[in-house]
PASE-13804 format. One record per atom (N, C-alpha, C): chain; atom name; y, x, z. Coordinates in nm, 4 decimals. Example, Ala and Ser with C-alpha at 12.3 -4.5 7.8 and 13.67 -1.06 7.14 Angstrom:
BEGIN
A  N  -0.5690  1.3190  0.7800
A  CA  -0.4500  1.2300  0.7800
A  C  -0.3300  1.3200  0.7800
A  N  -0.2250  1.2850  0.7080
A  CA  -0.1060  1.3670  0.7140
A  C  0.0030  1.2900  0.7870
REM end
This chain:
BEGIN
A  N  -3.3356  2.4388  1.3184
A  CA  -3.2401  2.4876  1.2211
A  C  -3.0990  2.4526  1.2660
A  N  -3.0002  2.5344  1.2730
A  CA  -2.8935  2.5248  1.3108
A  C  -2.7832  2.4483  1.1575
A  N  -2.6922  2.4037  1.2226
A  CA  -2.5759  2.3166  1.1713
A  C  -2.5720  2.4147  1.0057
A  N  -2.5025  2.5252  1.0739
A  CA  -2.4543  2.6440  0.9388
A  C  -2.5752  2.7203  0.8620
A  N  -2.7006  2.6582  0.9323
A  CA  -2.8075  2.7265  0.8456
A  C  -2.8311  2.6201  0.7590
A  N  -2.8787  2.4899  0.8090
A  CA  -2.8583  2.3493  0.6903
A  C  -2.7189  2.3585  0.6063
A  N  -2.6309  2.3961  0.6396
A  CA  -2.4929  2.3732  0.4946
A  C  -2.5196  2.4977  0.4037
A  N  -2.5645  2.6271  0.4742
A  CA  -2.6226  2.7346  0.3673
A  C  -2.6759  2.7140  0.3023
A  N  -2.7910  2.6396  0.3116
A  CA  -2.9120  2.6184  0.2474
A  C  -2.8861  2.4682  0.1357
A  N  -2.8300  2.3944  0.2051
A  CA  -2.7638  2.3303  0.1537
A  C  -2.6537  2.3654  -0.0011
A  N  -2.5714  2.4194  0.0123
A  CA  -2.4656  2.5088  -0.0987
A  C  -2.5670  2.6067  -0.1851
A  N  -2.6753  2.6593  -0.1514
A  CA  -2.7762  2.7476  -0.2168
A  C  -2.8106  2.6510  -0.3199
A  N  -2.8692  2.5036  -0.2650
A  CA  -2.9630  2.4495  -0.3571
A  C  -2.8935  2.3349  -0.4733
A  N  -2.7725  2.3047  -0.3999
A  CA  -2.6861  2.2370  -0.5018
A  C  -2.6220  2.3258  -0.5950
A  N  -2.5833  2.4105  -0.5805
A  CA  -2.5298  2.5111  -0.7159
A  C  -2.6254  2.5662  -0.7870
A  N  -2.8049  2.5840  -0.7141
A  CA  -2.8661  2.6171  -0.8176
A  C  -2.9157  2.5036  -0.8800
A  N  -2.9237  2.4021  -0.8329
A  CA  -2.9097  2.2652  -0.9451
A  C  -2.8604  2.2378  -0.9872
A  N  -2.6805  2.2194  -0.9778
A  CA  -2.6318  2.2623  -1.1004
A  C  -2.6268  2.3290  -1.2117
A  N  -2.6664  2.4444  -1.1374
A  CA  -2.6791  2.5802  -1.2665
A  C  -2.8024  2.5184  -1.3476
A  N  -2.9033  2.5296  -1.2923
A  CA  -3.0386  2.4542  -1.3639
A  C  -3.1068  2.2967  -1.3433
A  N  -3.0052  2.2086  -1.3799
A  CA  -3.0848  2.0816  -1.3079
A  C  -3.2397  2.1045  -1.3627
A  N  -3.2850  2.1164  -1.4723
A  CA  -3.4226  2.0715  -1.4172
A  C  -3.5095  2.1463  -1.3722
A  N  -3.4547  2.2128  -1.2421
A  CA  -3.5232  2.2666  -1.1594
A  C  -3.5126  2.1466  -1.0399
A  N  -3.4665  2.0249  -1.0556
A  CA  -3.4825  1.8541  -0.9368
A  C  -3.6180  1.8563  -0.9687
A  N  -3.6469  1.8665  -1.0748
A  CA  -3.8281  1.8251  -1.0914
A  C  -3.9323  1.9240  -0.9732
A  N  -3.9255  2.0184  -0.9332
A  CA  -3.9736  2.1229  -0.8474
A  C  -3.9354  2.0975  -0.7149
A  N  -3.8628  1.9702  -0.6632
A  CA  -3.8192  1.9041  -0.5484
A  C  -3.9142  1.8666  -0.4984
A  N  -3.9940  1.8678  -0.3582
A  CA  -4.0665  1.7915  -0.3229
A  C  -3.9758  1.6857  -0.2789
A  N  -4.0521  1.5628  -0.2564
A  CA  -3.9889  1.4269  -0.1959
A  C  -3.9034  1.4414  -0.0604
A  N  -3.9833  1.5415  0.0330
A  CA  -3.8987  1.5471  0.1763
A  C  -3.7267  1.6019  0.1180
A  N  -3.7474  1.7107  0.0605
A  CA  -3.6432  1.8362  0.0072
A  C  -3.5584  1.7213  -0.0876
A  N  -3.6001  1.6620  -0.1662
A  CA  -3.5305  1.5596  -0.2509
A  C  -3.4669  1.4273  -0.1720
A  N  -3.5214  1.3924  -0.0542
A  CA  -3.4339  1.2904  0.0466
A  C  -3.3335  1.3401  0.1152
A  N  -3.3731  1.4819  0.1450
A  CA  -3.2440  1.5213  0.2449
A  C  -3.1333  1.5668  0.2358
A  N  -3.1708  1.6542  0.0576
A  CA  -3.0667  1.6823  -0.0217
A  C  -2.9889  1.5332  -0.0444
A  N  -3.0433  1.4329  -0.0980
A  CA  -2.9594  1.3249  -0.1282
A  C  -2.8837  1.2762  -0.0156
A  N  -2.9708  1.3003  0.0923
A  CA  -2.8717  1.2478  0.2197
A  C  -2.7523  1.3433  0.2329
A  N  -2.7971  1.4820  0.2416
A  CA  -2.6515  1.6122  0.2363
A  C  -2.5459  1.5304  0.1487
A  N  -2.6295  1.5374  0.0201
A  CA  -2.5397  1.5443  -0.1010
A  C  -2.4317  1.4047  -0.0481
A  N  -2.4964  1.2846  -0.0112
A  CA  -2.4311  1.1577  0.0001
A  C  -2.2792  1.1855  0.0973
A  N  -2.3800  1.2506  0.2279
A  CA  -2.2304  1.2956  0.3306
A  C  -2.1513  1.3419  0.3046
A  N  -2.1936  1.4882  0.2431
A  CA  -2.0714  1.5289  0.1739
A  C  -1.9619  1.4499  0.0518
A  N  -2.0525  1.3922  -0.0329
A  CA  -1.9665  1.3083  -0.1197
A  C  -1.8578  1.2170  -0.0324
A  N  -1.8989  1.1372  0.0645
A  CA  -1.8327  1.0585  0.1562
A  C  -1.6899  1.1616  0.1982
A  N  -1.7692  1.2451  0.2275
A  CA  -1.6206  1.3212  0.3493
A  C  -1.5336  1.3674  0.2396
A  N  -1.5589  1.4186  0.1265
A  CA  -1.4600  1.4700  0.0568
A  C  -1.3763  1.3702  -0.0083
A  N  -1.4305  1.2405  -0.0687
A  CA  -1.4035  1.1111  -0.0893
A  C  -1.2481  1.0848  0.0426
A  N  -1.3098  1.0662  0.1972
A  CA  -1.2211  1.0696  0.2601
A  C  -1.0866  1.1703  0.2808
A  N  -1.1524  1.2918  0.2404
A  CA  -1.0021  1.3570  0.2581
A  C  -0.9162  1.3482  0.1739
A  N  -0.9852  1.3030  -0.0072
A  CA  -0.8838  1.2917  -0.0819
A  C  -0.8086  1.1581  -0.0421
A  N  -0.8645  1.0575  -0.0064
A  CA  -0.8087  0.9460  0.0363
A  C  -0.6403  0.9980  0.1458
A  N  -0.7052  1.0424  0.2370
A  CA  -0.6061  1.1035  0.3511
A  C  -0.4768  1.2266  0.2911
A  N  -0.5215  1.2735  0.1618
A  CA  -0.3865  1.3805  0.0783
A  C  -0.3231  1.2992  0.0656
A  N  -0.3892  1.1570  -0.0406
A  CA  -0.3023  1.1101  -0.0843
A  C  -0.2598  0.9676  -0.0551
A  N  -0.2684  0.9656  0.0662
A  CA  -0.2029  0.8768  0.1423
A  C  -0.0850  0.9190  0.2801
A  N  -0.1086  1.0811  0.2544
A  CA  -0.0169  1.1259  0.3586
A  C  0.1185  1.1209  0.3877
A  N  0.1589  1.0797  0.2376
A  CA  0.3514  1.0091  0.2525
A  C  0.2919  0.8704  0.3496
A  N  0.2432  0.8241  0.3005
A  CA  0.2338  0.6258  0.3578
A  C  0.2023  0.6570  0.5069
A  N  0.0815  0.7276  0.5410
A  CA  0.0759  0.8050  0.6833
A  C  0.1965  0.8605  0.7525
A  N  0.2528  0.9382  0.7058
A  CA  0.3697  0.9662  0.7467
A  C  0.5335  0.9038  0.7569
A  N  0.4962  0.7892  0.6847
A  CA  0.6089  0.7176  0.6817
A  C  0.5902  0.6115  0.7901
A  N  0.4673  0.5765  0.7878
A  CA  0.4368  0.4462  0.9315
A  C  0.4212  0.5783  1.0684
A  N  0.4294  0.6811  1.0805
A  CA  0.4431  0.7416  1.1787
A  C  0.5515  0.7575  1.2454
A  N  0.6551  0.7498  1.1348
A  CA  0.8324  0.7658  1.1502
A  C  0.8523  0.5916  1.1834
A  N  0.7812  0.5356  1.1138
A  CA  0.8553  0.3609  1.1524
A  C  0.8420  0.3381  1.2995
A  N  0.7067  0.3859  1.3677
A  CA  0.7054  0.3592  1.4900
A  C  0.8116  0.3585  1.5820
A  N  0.8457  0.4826  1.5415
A  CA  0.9680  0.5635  1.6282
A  C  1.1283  0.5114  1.5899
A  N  1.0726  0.4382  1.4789
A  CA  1.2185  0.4105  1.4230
A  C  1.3404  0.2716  1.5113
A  N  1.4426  0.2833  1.4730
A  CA  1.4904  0.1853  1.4891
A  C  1.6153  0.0816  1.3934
A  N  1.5693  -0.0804  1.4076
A  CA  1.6876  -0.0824  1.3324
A  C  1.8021  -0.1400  1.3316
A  N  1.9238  -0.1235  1.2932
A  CA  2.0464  -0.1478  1.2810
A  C  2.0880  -0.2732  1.2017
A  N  2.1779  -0.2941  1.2966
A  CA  2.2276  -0.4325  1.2200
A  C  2.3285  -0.3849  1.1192
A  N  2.3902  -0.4796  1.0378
A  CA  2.4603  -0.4358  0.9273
A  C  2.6197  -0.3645  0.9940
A  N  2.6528  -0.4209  1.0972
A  CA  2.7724  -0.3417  1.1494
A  C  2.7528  -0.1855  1.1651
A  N  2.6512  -0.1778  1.2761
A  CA  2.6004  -0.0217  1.3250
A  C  2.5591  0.0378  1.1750
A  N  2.4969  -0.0235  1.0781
A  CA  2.4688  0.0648  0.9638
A  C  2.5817  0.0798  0.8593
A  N  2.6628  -0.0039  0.8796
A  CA  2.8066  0.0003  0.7928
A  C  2.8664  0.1344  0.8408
A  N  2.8750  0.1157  0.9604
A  CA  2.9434  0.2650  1.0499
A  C  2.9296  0.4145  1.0210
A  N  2.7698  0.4090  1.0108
A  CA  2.6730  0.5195  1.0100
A  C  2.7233  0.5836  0.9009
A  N  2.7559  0.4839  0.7698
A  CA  2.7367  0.5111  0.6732
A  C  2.8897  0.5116  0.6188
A  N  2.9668  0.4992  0.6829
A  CA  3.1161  0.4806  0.6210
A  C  3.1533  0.4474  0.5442
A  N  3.0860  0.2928  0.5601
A  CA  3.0935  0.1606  0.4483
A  C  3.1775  0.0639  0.5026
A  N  3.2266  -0.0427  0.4266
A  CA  3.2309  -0.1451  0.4684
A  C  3.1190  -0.2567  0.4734
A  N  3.1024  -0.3666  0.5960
A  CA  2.9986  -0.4466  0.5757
A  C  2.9908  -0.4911  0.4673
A  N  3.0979  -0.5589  0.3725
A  CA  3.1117  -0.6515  0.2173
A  C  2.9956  -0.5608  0.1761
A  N  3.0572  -0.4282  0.1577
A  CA  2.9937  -0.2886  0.0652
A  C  2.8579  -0.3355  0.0808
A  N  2.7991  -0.2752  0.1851
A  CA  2.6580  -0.2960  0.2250
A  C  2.5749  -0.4382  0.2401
A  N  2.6791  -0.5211  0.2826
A  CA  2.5926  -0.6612  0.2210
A  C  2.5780  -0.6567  0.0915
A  N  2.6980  -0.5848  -0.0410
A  CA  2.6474  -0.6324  -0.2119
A  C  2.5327  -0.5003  -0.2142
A  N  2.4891  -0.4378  -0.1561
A  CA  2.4374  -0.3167  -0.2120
A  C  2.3485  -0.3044  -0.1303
A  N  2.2806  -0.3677  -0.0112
A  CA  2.2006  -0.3989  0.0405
A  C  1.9864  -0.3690  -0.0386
A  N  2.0600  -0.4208  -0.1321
A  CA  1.9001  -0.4588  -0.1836
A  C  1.8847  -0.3085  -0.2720
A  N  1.9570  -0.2201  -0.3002
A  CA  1.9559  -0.1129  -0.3730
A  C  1.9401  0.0406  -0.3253
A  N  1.9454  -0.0213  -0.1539
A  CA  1.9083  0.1112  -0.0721
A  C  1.7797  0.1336  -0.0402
A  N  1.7515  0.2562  -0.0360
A  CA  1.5984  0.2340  0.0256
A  C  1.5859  0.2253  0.1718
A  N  1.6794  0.2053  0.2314
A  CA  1.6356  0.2284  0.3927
A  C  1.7125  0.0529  0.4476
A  N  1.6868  -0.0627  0.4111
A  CA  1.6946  -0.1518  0.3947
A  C  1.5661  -0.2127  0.4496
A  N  1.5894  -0.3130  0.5478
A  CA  1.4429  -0.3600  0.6085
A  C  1.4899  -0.5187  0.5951
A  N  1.3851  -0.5635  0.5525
A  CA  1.3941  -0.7214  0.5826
A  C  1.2968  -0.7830  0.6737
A  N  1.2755  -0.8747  0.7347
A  CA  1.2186  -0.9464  0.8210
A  C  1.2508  -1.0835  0.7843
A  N  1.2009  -1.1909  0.7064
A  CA  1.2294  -1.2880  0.6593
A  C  1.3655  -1.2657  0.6069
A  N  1.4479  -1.3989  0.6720
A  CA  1.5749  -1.3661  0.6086
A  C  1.7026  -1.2813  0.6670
A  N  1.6423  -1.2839  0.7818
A  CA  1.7089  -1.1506  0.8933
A  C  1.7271  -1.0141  0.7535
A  N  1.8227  -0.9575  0.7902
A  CA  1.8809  -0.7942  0.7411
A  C  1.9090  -0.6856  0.8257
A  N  1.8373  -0.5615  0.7717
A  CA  1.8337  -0.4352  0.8991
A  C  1.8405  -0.3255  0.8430
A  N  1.8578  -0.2274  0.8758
A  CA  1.8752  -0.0840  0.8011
A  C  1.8049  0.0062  0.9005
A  N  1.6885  0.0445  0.8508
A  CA  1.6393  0.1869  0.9343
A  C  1.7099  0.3043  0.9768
A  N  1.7605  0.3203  1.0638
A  CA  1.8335  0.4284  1.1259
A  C  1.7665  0.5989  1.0760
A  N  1.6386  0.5709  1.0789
A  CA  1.5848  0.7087  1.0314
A  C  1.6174  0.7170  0.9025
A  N  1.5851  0.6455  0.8069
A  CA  1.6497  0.5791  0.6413
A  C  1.7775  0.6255  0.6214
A  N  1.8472  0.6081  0.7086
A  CA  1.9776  0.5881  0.6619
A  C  2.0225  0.7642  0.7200
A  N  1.9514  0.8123  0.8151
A  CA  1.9659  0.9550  0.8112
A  C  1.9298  1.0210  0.7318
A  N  1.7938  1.0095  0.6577
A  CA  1.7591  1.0957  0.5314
A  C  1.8338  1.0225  0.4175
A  N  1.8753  0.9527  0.4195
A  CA  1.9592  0.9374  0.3240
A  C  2.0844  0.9784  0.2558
A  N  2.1418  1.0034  0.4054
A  CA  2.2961  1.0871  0.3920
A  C  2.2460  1.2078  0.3455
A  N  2.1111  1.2679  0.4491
A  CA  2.1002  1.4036  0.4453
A  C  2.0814  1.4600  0.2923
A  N  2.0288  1.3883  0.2209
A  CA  1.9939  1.3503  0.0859
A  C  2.1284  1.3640  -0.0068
A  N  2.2073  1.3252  0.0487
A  CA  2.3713  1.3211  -0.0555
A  C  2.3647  1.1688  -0.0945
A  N  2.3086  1.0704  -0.0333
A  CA  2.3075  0.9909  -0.0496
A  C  2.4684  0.9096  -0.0058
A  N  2.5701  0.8448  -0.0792
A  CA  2.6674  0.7762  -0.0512
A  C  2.7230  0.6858  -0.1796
A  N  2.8219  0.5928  -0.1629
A  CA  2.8425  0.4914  -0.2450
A  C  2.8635  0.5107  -0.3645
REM end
């Protein structure tokens, strides 16, 4: 039996068990394990993709950090046509603000979608 003949047969027998569950009683035991095994995989994979929708900002944001780099408060004062004072009091209110203990940094990618954003003082 091929791959797409098991998911046919497969989608046949779960919607007509839905439509009629107690037609599970008319399962033999083999037909009733393998369905549960189908049924399980599939539950799993769809389980995973919703996981992967809705994690695709957080995915996509550690994809951009890789690449990212960051700026000390001078280079991000600049960027941003601040003064350092400015951006040291206002520091904690940006989102593109990185800390590393007590070290201070500004994501360069951050601070581009940020402007791009209309983001300013």
């Amino acid at each position: 039996m091929s791959a797409a003949f098991d998911a046919e047969i497969f989608t046949v027998m779960l919607e007509d068990i839905v439509r009629h569950p107690r037609r599970v009683a008319a399962l033999h035991l083999e037909a009733a394990v393998a369905l549960a095994g189908l049924m399980g995989a599939a539950l799993e994979l769809v389980r995973l993709r919703a996981i992967a929708l809705q994690n695709t900002s957080d995915l996509e944001a550690a994809l951009h950090a890789v690449h990212d780099q960051v700026l000390d408060v001078t280079d991000a004062a600049r960027r941003l046509n601040v003064s350092v004072d400015w951006l040291y009091s206002h520091h904690a209110k940006l989102p593109f603000t990185v800390r590393n203990g007590r070290s201070l940094g500004f994501s360069a990618r951050g601070i581009t979608e940020y402007l791009r954003r209309g983001g300013s003082r």
